[in-house]
KOLPA-969623 format. One line per 5 residues: number of its first residue (from 1); their letters; for each residue y, z, x of N, C-alpha, C. Coordinates in pm, whole numbers, plus 50000, padded with zeros to 5 digits. Layout:
REM KOLPA-969623
NUM) a) Y/Z/X/Y/Z/X/Y/Z/X  ...
//
This chain:
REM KOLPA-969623
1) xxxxx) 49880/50000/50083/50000/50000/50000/50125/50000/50086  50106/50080/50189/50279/50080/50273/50251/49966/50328  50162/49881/50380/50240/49706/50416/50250/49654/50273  50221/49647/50217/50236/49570/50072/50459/49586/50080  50452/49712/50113/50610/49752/50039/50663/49717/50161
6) xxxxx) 50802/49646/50095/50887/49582/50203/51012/49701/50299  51002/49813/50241/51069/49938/50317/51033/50063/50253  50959/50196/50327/50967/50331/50298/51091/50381/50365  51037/50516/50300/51147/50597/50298/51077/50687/50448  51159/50673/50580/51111/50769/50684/51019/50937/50643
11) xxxxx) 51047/50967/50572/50979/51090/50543/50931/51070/50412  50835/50970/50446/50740/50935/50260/50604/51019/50307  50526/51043/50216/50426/51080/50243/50340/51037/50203  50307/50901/50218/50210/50810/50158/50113/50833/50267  49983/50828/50252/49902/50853/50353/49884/50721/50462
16) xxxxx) 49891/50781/50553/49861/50689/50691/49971/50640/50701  50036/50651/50638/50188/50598/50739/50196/50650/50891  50219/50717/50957/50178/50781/51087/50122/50710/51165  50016/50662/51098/49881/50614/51205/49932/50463/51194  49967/50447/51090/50024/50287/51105/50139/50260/51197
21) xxxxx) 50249/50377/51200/50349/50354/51256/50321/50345/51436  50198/50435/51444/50169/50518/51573/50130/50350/51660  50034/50265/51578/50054/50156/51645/50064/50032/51648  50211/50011/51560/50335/49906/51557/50360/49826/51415  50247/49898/51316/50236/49851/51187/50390/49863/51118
26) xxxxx) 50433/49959/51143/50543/49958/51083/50664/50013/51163  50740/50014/51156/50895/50030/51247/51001/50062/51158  51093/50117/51202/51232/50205/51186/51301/50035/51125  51366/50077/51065/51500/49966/51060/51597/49979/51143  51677/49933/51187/51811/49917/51255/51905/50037/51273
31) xxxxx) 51898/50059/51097/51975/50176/51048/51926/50309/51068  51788/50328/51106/51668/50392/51069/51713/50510/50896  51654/50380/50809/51707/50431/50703/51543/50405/50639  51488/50333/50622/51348/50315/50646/51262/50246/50730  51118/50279/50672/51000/50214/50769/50989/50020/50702
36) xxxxx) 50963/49970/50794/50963/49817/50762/50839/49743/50800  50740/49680/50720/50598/49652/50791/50670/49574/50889  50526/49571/51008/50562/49475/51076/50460/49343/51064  50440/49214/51168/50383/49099/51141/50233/49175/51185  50095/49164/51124/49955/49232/51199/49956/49097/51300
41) xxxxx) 49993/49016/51335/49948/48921/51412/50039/48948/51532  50201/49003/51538/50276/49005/51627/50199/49169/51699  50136/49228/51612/50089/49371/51702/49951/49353/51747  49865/49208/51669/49765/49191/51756/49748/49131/51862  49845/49068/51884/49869/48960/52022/49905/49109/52090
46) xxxxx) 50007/49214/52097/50050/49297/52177/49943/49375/52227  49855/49436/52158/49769/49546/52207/49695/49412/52265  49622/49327/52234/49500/49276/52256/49560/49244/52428  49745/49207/52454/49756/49188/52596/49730/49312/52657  49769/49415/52609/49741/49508/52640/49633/49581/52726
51) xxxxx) 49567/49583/52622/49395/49606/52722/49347/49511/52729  49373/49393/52756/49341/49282/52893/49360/49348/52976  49542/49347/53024/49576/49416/53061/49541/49541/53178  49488/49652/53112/49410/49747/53130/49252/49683/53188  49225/49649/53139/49094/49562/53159/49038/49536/53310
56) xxxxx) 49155/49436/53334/49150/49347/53414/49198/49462/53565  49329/49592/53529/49360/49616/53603/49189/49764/53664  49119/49767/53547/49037/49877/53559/48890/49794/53662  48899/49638/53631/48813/49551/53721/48836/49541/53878  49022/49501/53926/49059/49482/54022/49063/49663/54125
61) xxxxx) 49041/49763/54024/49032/49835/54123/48879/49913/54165  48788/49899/54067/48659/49841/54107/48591/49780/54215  48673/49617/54200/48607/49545/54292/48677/49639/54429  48833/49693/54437/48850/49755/54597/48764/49867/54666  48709/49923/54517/48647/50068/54560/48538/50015/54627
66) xxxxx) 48429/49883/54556/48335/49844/54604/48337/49795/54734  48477/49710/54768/48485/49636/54950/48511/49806/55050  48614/49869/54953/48627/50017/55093/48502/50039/55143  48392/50059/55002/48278/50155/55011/48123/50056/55093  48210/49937/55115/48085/49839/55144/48037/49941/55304
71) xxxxx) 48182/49917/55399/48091/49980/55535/48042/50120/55559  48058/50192/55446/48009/50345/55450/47840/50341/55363  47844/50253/55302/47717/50213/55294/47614/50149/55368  47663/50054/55438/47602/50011/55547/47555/50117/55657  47652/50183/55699/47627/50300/55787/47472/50391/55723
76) xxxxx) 47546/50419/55594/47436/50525/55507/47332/50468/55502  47303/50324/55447/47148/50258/55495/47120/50229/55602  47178/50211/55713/47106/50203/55876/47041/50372/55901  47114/50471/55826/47039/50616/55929/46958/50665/55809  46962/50589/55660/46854/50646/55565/46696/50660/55632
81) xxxxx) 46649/50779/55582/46492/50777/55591/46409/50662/55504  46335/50611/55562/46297/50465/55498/46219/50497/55355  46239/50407/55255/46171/50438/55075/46036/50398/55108  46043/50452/54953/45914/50395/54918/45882/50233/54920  45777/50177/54991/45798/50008/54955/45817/49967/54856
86) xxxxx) 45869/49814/54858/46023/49750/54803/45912/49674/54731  45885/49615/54604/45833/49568/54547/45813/49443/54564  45738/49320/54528/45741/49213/54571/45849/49117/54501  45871/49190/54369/45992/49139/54315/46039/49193/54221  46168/49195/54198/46260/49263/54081/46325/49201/53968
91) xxxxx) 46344/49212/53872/46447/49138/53724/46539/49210/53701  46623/49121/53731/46791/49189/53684/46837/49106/53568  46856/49187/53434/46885/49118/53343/47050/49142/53278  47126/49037/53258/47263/49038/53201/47334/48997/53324  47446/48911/53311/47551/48841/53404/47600/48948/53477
96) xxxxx) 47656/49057/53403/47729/49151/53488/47622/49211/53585  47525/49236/53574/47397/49315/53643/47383/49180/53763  47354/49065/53745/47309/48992/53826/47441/48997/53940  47599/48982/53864/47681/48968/53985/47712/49072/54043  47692/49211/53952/47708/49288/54071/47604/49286/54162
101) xxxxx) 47464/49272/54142/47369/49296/54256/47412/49181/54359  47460/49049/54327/47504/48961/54426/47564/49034/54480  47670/49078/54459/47750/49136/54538/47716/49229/54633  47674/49300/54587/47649/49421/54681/47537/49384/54799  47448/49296/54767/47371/49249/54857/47429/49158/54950
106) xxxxx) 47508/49039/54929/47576/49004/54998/47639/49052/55105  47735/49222/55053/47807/49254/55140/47768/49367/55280  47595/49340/55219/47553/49455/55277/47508/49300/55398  47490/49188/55385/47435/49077/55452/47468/49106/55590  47424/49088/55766/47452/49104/55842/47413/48944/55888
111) xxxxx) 47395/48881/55875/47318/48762/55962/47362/48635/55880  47303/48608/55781/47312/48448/55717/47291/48524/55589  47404/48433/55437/47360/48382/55349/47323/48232/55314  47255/48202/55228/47241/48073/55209/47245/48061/55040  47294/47943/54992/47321/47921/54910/47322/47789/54852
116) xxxxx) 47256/47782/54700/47248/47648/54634/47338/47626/54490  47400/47555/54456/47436/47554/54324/47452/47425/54290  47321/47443/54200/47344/47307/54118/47425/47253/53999  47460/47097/53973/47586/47089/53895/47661/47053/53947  47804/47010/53894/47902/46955/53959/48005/47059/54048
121) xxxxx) 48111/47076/54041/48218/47161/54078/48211/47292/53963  48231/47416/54012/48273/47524/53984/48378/47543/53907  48414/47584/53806/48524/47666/53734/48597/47761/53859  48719/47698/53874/48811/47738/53923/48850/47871/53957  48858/47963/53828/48842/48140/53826/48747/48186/53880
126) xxxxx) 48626/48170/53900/48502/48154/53938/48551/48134/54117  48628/48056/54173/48593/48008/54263/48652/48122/54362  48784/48093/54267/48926/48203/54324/48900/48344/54345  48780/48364/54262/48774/48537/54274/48625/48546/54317  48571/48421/54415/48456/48499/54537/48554/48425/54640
131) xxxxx) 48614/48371/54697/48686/48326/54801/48697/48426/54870  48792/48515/54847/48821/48661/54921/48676/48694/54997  48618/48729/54906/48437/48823/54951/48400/48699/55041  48389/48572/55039/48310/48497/55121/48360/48436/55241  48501/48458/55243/48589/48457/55369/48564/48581/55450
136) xxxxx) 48529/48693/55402/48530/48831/55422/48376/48820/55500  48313/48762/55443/48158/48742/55467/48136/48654/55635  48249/48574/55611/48246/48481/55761/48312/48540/55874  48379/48663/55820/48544/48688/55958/48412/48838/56005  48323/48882/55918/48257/48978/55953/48090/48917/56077
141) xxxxx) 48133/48788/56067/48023/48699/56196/47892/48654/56100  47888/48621/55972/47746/48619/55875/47797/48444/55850  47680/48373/55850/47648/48257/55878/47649/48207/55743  47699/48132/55700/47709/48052/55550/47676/47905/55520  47625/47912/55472/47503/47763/55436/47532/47745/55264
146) xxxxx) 47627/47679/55236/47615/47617/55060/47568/47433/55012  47498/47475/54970/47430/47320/54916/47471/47276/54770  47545/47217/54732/47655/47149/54651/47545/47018/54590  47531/46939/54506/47550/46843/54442/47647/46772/54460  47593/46611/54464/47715/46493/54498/47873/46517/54399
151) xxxxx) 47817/46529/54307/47959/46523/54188/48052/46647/54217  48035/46708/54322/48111/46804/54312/48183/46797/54428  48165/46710/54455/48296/46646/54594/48419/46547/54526  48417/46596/54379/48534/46551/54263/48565/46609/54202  48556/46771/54220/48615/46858/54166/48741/46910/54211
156) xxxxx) 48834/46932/54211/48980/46960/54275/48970/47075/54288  48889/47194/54196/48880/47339/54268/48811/47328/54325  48674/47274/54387/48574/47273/54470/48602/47261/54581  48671/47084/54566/48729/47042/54708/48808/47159/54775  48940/47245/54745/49023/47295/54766/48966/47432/54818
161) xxxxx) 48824/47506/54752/48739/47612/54815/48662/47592/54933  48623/47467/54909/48526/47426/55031/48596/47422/55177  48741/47367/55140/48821/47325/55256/48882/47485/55314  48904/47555/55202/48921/47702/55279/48758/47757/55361  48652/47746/55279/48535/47827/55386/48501/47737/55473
166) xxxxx) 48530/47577/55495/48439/47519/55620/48621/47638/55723  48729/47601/55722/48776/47671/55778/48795/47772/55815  48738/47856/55774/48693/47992/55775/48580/48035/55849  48499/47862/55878/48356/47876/55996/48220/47850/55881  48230/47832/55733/48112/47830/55674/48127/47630/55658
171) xxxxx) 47970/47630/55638/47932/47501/55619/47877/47447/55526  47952/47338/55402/47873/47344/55321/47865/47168/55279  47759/47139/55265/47673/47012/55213/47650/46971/55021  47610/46810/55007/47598/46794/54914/47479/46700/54905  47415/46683/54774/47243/46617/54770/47250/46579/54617
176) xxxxx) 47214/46456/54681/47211/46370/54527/47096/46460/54422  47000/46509/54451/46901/46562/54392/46879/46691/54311  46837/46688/54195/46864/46840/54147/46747/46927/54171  46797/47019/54175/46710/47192/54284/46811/47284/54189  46746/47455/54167/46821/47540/54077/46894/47632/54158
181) xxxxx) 46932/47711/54096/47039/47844/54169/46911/47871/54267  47024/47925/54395/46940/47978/54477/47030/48070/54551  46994/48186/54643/47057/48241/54713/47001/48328/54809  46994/48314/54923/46876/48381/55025/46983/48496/55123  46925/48626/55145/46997/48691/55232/46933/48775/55346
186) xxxxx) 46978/48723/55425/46933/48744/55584/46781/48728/55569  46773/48607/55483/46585/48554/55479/46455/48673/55500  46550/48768/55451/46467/48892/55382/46466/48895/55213  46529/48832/55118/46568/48837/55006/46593/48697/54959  46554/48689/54839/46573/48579/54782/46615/48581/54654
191) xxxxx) 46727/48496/54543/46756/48549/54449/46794/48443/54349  46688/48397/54212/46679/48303/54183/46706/48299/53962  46739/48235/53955/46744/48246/53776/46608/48235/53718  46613/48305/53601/46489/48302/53545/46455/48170/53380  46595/48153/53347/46617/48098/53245/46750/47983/53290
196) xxxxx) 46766/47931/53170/46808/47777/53179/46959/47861/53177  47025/47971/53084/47148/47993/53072/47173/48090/53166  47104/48142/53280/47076/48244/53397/47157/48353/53372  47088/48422/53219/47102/48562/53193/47004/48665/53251  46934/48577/53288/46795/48658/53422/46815/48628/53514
201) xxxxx) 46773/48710/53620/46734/48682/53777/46585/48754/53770  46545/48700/53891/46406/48791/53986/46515/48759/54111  46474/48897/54213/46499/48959/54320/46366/48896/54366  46335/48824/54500/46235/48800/54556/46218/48869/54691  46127/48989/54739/46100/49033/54828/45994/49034/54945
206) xxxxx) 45900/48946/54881/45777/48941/54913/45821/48790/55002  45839/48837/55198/45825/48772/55280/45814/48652/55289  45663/48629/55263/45590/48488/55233/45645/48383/55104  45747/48429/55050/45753/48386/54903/45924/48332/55002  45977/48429/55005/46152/48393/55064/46135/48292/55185
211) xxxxx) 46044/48334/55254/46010/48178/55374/45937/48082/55333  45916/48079/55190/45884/47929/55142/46017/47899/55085  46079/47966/55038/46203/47903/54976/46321/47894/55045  46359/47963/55154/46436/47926/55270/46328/47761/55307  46263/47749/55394/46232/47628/55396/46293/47542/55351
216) xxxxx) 46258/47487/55206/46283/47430/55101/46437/47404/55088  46483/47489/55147/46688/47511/55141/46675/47421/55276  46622/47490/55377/46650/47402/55514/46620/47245/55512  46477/47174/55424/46479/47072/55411/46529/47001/55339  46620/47059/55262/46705/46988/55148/46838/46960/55229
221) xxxxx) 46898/47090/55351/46994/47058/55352/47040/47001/55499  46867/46946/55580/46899/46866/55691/46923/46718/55618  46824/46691/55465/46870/46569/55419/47018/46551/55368  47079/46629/55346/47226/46669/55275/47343/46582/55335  47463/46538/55325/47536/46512/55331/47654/46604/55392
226) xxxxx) 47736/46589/55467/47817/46690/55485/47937/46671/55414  47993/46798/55370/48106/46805/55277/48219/46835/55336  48334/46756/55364/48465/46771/55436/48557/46669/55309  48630/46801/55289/48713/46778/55161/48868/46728/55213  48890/46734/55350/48989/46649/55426/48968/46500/55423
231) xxxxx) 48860/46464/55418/48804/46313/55355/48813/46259/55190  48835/46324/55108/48796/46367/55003/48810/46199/54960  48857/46120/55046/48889/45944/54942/48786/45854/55022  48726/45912/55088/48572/45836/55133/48467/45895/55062  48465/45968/54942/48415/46057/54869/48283/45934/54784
236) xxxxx) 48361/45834/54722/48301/45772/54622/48208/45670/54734  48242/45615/54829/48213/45482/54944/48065/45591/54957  48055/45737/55026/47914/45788/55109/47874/45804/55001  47889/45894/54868/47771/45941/54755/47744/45871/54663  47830/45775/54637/47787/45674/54523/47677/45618/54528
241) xxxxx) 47644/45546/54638/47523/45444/54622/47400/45559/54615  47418/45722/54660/47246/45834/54662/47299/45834/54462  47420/45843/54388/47414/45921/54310/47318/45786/54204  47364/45651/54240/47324/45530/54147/47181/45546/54182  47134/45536/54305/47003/45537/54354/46949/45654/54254
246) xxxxx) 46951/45743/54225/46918/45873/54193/46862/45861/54025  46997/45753/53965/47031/45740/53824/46862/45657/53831  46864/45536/53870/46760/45469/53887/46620/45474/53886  46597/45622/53952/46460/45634/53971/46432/45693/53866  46513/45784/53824/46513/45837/53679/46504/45802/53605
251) xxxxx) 46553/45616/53583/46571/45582/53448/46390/45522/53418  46354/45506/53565/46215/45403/53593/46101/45517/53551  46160/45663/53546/46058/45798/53528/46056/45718/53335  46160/45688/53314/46165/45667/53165/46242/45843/53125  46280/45929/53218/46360/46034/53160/46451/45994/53032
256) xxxxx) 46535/46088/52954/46619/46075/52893/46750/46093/52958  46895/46018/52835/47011/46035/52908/47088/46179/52971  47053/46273/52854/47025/46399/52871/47023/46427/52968  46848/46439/52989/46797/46490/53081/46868/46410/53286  46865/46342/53251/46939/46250/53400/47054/46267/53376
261) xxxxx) 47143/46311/53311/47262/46415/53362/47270/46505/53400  47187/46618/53363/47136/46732/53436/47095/46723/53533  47015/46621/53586/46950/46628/53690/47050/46590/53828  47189/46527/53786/47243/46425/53869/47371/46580/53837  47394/46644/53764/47471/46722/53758/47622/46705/53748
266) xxxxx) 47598/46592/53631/47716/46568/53548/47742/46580/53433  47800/46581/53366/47818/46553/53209/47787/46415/53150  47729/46400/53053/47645/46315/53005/47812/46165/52990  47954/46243/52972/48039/46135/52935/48020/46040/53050  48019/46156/53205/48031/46055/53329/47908/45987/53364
271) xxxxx) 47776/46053/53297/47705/45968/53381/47710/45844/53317  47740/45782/53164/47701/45726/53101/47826/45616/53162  47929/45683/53217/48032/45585/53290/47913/45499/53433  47875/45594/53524/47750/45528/53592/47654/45465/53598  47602/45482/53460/47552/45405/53350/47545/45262/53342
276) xxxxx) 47708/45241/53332/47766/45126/53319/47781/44998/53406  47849/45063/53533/47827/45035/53686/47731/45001/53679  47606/45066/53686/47485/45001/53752/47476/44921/53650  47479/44906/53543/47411/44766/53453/47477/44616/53434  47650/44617/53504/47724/44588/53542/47660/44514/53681
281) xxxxx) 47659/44601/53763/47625/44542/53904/47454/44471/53910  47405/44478/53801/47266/44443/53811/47252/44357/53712  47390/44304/53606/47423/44199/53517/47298/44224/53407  47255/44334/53384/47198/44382/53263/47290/44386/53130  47241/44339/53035/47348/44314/52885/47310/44441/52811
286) xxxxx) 47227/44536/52823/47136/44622/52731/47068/44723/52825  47076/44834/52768/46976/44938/52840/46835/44902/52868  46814/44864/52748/46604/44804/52745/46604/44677/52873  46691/44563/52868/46717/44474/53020/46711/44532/53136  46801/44661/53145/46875/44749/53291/46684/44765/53297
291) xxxxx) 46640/44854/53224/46544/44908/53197/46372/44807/53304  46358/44685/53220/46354/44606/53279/46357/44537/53404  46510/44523/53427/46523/44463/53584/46484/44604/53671  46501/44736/53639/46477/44779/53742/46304/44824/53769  46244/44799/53679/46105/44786/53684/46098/44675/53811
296) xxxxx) 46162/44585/53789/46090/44445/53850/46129/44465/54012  46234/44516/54020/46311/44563/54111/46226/44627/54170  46192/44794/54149/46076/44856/54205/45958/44821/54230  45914/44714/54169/45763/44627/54159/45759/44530/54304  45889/44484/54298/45968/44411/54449/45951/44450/54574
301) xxxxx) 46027/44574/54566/46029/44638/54685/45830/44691/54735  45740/44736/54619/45633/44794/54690/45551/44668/54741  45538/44558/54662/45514/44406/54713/45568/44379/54828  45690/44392/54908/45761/44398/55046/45738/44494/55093  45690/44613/55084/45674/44706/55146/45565/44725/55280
306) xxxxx) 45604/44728/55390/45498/44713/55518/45361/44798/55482  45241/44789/55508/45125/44857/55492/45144/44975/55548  45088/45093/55532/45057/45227/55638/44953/45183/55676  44960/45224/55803/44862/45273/55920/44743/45305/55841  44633/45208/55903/44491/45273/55849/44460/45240/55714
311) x) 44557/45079/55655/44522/44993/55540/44460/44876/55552
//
C-alpha cells in the first residue's frame, strides 16, 4: 500500500514503511514534508551495483591472501611429515572447486606447467585475470608450455596474452587438431575434464598415467606450430592450408558440420565460411560434389602413394 500512495505522511504508521525506507523504497521529499515511493528498478540497479561491488572487492582480496600465503605454504609442505599415500586419482566437482585447485597447484609448481586448451581464443576476462599468476609463474623460473588451436591465432585477446607470456619467457604453440583440456604439473600431476561442459575434473596422480599424458602433450607439441603474435598477418598464409587440410579429412570421415567445428575449434558460422573456400578452390557446386571430389582426391593420392618397405 505505501508504494501504491504517491506521498505519506513522515510519521505514518503504516507498517513497513521503515524497512522500505531503510532501503531506498521510499524517500523524504525536498520539503521533507512526506515519504515519496521511489522507481523499484532505480534501487535495483543500485544495490545489485552494490554487492557486485562488494563481491568483486571480497574476491580481489582473496585472490591476495592466496599469492601472500602461496610461499608460506610452500615452505610448510617442504618440512611437512609425509601423508598418507596420494590416491591414484581425485574428482573435483564445480568451476569454483576446479579453479581454485588450479590455482593452488599451480602456485605451489616449482619446475614446468604444461598446458592444452582446446577451441579458439579465450574470453578476454578470463585471460586478464590469469596473466598476473602466469607471469608470476615464469619470473619465479617454472617452465610454461601452452598448446593453442589454429583459430586462436585470431583472437585479439589471445594474440595480445600470448605476446605478454612468450615475453615473459613462456612458450606457446598451435595444432590444427582437436585434443581436450589438459594441464600437467611438474609431471607429477595431471588435470583433466570429466564432461563436455567441464563442471568435473579428475586429479591424476598415478605416475604411469601423467607420463602417458605428458607424452602425448610433448608429441602434439613437437608437431605444433609456433605462436608469435608479432607476426600475427602471416597468421592466415602458415595455418590455413593444416586448418582446410583438417576440414577435409573430416568431411571424408563423413563427420557432421557440427561435429567438425568442434573439432577444428570454431564456431560452426566460421567454419562454414571455410566451408566455402575449400569448395570454391576445388570448383565443387554442392556439398554432396565437394563430398565427392574429395573422395576421388584421397583415392588419388593412395594410388600415387610409394609402397612401404616389405610390399
Amino acid at each position: 500500500m505505501a508504494l501504491r500512495e504517491t506521498a505519506l505522511a513522515p510519521d505514518t504508521d503504516v507498517p513497513g514503511v521503515d524497512d522500505l525506507a531503510r532501503i531506498g523504497l521510499l524517500e523524504l521529499s525536498p520539503d521533507d514534508a512526506s515519504l515519496r515511493p521511489v522507481d523499484p528498478r532505480l534501487v535495483e540497479a543500485r544495490l545489485a551495483a552494490q554487492w557486485r561491488t562488494a563481491a568483486w572487492e571480497l574476491e580481489l582480496r582473496a585472490s591476495e591472501v592466496e599469492h601472500r600465503l602461496a610461499p608460506a605454504l610452500r615452505i610448510f609442505m617442504a618440512q611437512a611429515p609425509p601423508e598418507r599415500a596420494t590416491p591414484a586419482v581425485e574428482y573435483l566437482h564445480g568451476m569454483t572447486t576446479i579453479r581454485d585447485y588450479i590455482t593452488r597447484v599451480t602456485d605451489e609448481a616449482t619446475e614446468e606447467i604444461l598446458t592444452a586448451q582446446p577451441g579458439g581464443g579465450r574470453p578476454a576476462t578470463v585471460l586478464n585475470a590469469v596473466l598476473p599468476l602466469t607471469l608470476e609463474h615464469l619470473r619465479r623460473g617454472v617452465r610454461m608450455r601452452t598448446l593453442y588451436q589454429h583459430p586462436a591465432r585470431f583472437n585479439t585477446a589471445t594474440k595480445a596474452y600470448v605476446e605478454a607470456v612468450t615475453e615473459g619467457g613462456g612458450e606457446v604453440r598451435t595444432l590444427d587438431e582437436f585434443f581436450d583440456r589438459l594441464i600437467v604439473i611438474d609431471r607429477s600431476r595431471a588435470i583433466v575434464p570429466t564432461d563436455e561442459d567441464r563442471t568435473t575434473a579428475v586429479v591424476i596422480h598415478d605416475r604411469a598415467l601423467v607420463r602417458f599424458l605428458t607424452d602425448v602433450f610433448d608429441r602434439n607439441w613437437q608437431r605444433a606450430t609456433p605462436f608469435d603474435p608479432t607476426h600475427a598477418s602471416h597468421a592466415s598464409t602458415e595455418v590455413m592450408p593444416d586448418i582446410h587440410s583438417m576440414i577435409k579429412r573430416l568431411l571424408v570421415e563423413g563427420l557432421t558440420d557440427s561435429v567438425i567445428a568442434r573439432r577444428i575449434g570454431v564456431s560452426e558460422r566460421t567454419y562454414h565460411s571455410h566451408l566455402a573456400r575449400i569448395r570454391e578452390s576445388m570448383g565443387a557446386q554442392s556439398r554432396l560434389q565437394l563430398g565427392y571430389l574429395l573422395a576421388r582426391e584421397e583415392l588419388n593420392q593412395e594410388e600415387t602413394a610409394p609402397p612401404e618397405q616389405g610390399d
